[in-house]
OpenMM code with the backbone's topology and positions (N, CA, C; nanometers):
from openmm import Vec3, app, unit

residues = "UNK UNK UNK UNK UNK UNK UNK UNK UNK UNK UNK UNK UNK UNK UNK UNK UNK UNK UNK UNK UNK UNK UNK UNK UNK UNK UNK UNK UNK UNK UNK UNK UNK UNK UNK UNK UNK UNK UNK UNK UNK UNK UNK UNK UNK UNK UNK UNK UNK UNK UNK UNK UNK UNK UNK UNK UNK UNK UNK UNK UNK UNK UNK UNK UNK UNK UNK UNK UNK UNK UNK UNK UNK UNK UNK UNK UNK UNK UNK UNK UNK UNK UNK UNK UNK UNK UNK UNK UNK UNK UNK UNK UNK UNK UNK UNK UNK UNK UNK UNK UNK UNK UNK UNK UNK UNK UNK".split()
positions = [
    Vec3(0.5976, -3.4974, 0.5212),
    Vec3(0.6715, -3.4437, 0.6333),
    Vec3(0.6834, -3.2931, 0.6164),
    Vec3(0.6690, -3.2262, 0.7282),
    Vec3(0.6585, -3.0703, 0.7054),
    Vec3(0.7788, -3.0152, 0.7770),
    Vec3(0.8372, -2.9241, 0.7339),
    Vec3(0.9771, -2.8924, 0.8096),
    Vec3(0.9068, -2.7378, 0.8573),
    Vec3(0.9559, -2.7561, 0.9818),
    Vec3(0.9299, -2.6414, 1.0585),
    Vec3(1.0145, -2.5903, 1.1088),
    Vec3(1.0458, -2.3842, 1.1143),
    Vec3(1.1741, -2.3416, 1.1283),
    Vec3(1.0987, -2.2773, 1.2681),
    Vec3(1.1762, -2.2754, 1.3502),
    Vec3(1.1674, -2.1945, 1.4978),
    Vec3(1.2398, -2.0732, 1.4776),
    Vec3(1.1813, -1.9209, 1.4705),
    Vec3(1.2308, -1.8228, 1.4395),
    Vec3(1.2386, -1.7601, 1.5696),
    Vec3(1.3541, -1.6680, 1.6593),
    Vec3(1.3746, -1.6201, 1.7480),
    Vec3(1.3310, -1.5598, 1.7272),
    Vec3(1.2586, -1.4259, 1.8557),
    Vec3(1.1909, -1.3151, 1.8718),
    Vec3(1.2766, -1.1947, 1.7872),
    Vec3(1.4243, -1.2296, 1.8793),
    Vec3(1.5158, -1.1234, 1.7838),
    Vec3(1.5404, -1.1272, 1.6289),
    Vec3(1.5463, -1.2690, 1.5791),
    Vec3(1.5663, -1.2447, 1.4113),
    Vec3(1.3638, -1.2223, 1.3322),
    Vec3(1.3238, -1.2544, 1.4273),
    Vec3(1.1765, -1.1428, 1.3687),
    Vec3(1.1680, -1.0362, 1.3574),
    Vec3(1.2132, -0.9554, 1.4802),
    Vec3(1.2409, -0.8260, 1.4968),
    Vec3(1.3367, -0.7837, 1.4328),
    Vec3(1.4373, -0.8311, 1.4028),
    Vec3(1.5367, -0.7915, 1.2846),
    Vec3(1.4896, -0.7669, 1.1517),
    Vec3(1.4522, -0.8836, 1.1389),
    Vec3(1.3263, -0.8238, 0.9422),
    Vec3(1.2252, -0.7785, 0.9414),
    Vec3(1.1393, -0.7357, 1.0642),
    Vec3(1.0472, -0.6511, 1.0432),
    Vec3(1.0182, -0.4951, 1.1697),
    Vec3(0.9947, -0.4282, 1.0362),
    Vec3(0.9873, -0.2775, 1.0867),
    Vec3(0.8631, -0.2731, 1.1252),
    Vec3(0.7982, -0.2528, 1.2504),
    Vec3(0.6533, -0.2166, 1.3034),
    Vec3(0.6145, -0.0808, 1.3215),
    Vec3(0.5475, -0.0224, 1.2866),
    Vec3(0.4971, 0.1086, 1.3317),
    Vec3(0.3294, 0.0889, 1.3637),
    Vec3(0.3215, 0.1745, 1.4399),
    Vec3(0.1634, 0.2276, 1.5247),
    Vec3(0.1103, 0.3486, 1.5049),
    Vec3(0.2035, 0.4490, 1.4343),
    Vec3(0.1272, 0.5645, 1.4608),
    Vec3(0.0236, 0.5630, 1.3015),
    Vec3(-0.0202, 0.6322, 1.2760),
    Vec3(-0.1106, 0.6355, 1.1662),
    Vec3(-0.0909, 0.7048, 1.0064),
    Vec3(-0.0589, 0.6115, 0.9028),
    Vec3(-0.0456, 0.6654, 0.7600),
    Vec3(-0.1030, 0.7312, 0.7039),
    Vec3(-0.1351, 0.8760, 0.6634),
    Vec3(-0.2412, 0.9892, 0.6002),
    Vec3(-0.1493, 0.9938, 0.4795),
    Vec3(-0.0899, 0.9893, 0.4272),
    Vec3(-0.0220, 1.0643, 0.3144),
    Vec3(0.0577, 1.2374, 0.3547),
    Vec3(0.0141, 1.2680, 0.4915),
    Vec3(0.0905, 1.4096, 0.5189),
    Vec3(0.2530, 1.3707, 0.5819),
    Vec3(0.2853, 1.2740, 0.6082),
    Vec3(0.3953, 1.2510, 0.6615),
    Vec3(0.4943, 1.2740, 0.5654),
    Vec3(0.6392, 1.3040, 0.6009),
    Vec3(0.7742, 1.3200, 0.5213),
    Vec3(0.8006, 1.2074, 0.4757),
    Vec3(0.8284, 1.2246, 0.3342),
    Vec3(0.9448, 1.1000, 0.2589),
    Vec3(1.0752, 1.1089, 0.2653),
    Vec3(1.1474, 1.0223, 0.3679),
    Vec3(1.3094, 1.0743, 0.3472),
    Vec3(1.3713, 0.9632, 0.2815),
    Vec3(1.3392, 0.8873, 0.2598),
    Vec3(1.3906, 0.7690, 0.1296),
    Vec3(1.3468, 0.7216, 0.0770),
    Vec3(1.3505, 0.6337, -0.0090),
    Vec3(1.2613, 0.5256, -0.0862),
    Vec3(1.2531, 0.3691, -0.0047),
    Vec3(1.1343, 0.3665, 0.0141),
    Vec3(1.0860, 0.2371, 0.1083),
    Vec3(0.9589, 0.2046, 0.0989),
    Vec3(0.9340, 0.0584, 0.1408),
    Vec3(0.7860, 0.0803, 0.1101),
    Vec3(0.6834, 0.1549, 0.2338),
    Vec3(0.7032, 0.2065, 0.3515),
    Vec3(0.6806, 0.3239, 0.4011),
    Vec3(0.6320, 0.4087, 0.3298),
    Vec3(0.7281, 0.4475, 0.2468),
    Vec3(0.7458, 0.6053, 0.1583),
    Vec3(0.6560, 0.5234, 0.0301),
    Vec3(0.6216, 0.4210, -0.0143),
    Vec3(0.5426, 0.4206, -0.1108),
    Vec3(0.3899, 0.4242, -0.0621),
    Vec3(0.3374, 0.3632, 0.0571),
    Vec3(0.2404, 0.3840, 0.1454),
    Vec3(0.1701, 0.5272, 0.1787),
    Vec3(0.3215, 0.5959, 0.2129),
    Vec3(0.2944, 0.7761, 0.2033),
    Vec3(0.2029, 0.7913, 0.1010),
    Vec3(0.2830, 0.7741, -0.0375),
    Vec3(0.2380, 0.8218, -0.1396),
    Vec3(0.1234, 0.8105, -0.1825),
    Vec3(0.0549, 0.6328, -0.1407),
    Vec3(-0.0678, 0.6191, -0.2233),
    Vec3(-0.1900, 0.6852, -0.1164),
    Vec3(-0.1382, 0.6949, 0.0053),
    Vec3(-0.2621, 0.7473, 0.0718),
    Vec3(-0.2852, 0.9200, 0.0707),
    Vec3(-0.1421, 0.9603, 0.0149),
    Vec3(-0.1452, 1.1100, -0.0088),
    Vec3(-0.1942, 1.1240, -0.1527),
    Vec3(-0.2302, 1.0659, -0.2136),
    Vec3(-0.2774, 1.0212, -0.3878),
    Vec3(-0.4430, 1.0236, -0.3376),
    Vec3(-0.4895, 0.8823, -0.2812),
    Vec3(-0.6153, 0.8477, -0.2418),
    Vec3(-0.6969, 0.9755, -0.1214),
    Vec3(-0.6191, 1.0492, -0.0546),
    Vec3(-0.7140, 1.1256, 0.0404),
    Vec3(-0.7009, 1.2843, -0.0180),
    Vec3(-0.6274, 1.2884, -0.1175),
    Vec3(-0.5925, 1.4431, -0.2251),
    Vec3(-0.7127, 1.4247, -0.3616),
    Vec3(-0.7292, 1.3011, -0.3742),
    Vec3(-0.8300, 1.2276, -0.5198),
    Vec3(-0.7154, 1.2941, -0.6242),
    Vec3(-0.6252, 1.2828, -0.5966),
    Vec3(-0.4967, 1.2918, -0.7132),
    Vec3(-0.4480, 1.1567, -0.8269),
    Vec3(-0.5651, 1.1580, -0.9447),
    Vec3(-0.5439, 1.0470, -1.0108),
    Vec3(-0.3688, 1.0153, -1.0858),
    Vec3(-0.2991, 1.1473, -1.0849),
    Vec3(-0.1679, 1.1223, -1.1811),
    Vec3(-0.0853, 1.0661, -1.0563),
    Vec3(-0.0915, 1.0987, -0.9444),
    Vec3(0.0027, 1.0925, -0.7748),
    Vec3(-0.0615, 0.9396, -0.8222),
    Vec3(-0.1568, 0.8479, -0.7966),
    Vec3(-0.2261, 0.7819, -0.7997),
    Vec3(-0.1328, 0.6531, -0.9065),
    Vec3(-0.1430, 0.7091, -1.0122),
    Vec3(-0.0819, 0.6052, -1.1027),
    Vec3(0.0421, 0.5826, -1.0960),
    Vec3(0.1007, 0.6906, -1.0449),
    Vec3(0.2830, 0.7136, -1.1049),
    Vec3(0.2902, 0.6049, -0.9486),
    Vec3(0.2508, 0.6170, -0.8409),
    Vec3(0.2410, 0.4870, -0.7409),
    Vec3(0.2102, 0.3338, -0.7362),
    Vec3(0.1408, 0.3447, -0.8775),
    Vec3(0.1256, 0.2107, -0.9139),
    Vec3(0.2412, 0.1215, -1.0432),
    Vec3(0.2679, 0.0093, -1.0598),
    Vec3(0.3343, -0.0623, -1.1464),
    Vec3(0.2392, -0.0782, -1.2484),
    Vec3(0.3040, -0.0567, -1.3642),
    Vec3(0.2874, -0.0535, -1.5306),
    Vec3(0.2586, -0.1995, -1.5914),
    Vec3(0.3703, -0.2983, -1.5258),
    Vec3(0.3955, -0.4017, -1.6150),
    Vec3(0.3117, -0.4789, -1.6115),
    Vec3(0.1561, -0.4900, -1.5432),
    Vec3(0.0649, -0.5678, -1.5775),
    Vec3(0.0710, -0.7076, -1.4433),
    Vec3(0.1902, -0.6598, -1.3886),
    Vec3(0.1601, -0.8065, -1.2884),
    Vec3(0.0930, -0.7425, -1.1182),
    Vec3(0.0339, -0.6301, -1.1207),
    Vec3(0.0148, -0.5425, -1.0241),
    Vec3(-0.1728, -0.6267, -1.0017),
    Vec3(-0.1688, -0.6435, -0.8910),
    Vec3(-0.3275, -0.7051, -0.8475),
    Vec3(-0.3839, -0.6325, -0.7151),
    Vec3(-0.4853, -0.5712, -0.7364),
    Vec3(-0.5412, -0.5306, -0.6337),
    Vec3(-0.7013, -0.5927, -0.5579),
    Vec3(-0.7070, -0.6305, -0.4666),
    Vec3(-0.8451, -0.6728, -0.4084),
    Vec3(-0.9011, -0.5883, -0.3380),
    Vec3(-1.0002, -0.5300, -0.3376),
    Vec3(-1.0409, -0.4261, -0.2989),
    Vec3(-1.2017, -0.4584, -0.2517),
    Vec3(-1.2599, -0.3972, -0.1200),
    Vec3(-1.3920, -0.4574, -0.1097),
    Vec3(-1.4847, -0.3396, -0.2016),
    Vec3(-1.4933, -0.2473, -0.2549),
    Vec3(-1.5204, -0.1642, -0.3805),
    Vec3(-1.5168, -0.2184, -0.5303),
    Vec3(-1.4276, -0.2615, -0.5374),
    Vec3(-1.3846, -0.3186, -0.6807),
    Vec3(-1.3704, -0.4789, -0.7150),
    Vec3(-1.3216, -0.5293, -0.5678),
    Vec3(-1.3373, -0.6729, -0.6420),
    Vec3(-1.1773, -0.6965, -0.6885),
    Vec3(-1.1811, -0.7649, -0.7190),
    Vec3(-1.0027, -0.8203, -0.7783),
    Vec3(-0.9567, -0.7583, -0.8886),
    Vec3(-0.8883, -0.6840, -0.9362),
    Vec3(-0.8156, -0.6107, -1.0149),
    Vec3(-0.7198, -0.6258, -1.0918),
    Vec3(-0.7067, -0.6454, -1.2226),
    Vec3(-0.5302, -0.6804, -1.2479),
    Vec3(-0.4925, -0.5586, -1.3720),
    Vec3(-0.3702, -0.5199, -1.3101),
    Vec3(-0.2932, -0.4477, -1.4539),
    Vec3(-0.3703, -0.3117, -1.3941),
    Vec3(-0.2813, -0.2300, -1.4362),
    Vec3(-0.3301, -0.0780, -1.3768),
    Vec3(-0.4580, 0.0296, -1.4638),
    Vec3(-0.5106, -0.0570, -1.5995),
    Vec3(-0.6265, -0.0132, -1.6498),
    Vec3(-0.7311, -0.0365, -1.5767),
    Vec3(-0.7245, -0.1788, -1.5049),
    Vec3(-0.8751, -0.2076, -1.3941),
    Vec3(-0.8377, -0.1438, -1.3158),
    Vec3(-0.7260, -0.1937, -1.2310),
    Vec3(-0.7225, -0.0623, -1.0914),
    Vec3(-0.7500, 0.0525, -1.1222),
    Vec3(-0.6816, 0.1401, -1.2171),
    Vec3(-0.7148, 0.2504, -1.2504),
    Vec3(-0.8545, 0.3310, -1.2337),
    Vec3(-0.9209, 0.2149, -1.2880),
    Vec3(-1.1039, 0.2458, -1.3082),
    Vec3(-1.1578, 0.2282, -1.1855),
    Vec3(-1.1044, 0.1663, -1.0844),
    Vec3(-1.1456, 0.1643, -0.9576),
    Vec3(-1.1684, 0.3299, -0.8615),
    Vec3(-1.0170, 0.3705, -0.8943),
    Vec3(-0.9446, 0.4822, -0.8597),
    Vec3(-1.0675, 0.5982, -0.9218),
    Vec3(-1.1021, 0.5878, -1.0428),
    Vec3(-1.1386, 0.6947, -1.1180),
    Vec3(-1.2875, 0.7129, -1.0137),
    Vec3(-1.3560, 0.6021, -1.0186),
    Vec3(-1.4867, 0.6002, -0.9780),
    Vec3(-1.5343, 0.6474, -0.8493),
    Vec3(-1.4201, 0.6277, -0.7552),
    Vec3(-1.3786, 0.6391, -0.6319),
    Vec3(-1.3568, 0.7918, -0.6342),
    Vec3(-1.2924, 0.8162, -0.6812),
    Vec3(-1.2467, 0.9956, -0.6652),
    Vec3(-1.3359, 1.0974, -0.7624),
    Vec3(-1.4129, 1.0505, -0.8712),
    Vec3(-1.4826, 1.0901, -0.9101),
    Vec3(-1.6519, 1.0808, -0.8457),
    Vec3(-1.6587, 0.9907, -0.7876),
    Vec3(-1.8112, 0.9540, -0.6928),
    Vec3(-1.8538, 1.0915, -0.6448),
    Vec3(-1.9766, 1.1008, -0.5732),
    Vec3(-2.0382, 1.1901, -0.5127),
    Vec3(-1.9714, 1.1665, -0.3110),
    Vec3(-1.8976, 1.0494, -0.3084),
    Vec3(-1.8766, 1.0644, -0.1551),
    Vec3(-1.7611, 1.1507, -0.1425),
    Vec3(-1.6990, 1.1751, -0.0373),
    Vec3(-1.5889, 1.2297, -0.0223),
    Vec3(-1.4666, 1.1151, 0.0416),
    Vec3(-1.4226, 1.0298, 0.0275),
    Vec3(-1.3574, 0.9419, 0.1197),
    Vec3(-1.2531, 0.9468, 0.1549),
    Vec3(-1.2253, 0.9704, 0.3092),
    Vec3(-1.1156, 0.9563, 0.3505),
    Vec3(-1.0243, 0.8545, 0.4161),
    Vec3(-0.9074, 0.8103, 0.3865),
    Vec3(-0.8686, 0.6903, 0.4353),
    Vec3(-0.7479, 0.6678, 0.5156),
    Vec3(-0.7274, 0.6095, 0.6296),
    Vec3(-0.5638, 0.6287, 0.7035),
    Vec3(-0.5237, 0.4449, 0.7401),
    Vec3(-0.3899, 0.4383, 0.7813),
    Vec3(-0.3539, 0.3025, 0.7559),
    Vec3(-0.3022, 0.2823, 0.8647),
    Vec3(-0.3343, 0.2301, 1.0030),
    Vec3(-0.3187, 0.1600, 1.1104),
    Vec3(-0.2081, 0.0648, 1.1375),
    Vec3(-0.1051, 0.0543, 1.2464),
    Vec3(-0.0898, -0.0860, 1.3235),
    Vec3(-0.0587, -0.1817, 1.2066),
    Vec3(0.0947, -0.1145, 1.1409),
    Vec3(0.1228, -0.2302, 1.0100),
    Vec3(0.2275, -0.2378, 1.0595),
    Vec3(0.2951, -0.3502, 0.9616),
    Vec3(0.4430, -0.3418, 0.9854),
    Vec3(0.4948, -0.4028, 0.8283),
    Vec3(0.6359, -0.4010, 0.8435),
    Vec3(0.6877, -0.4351, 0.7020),
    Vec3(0.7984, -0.5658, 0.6759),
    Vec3(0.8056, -0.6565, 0.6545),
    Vec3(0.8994, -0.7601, 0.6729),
    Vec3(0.9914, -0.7405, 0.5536),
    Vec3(1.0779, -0.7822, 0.5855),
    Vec3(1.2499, -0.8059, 0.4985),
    Vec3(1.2141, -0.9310, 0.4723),
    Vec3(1.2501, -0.9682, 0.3592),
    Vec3(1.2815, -1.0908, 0.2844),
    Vec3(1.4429, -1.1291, 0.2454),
    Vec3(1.4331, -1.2338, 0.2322),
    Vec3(1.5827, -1.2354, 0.2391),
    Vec3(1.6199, -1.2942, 0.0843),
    Vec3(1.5339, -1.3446, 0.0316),
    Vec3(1.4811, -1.4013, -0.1003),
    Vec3(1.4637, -1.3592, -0.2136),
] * unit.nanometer
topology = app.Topology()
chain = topology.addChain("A")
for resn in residues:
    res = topology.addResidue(resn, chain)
    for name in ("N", "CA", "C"):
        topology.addAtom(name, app.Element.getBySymbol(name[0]), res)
């Protein structure tokens, strides 16, 4: 038996923040959110700023990244090497982050 919850439009819209306009890393940080951590890694990734880069990532080893470049990642020594290869390469790459949004957990 599967229990199914009927969530109102309004308590969706209550836990999640939507934005449209577009993430570069040039935008203002006025608090700590994951917004403002988003800022950071794309102002890290489109600067090829490897220290901006890490200090954005988690230490403790439970950090996983999938990436169509790299492949599945765990712990910030593989990601890391992803990062390095990427900003060290001969391309120049630039990257921006579209039409996201952010959900509240209550959990």
């Amino acid at each position: 038996m599967a229990l199914i919850e009927t969530v109102s439009p309004e308590r969706v819209q209550s836990n999640m923040e939507i934005f449209s306009h577009p993430i570069t890393g040039v935008e203002p940080i006025c608090h700590e959110s994951p917004h403002a951590a988003l800022v950071r890694f794309y102002h890290a990734f489109n600067n090829r700023d490897s220290v901006a880069m890490e200090e954005n990532w988690d230490h403790s080893g439970r950090c996983v990244m999938s990436n169509p470049l790299g492949g599945i990642k765990r712990g910030w020594d593989e990601i890391g090497s992803v990062y390095q290869k990427i900003f060290h390469g001969g391309a120049r790459v630039y990257v921006e982050f579209y039409d996201g949004s952010f959900r509240k957990s209550c959990c």
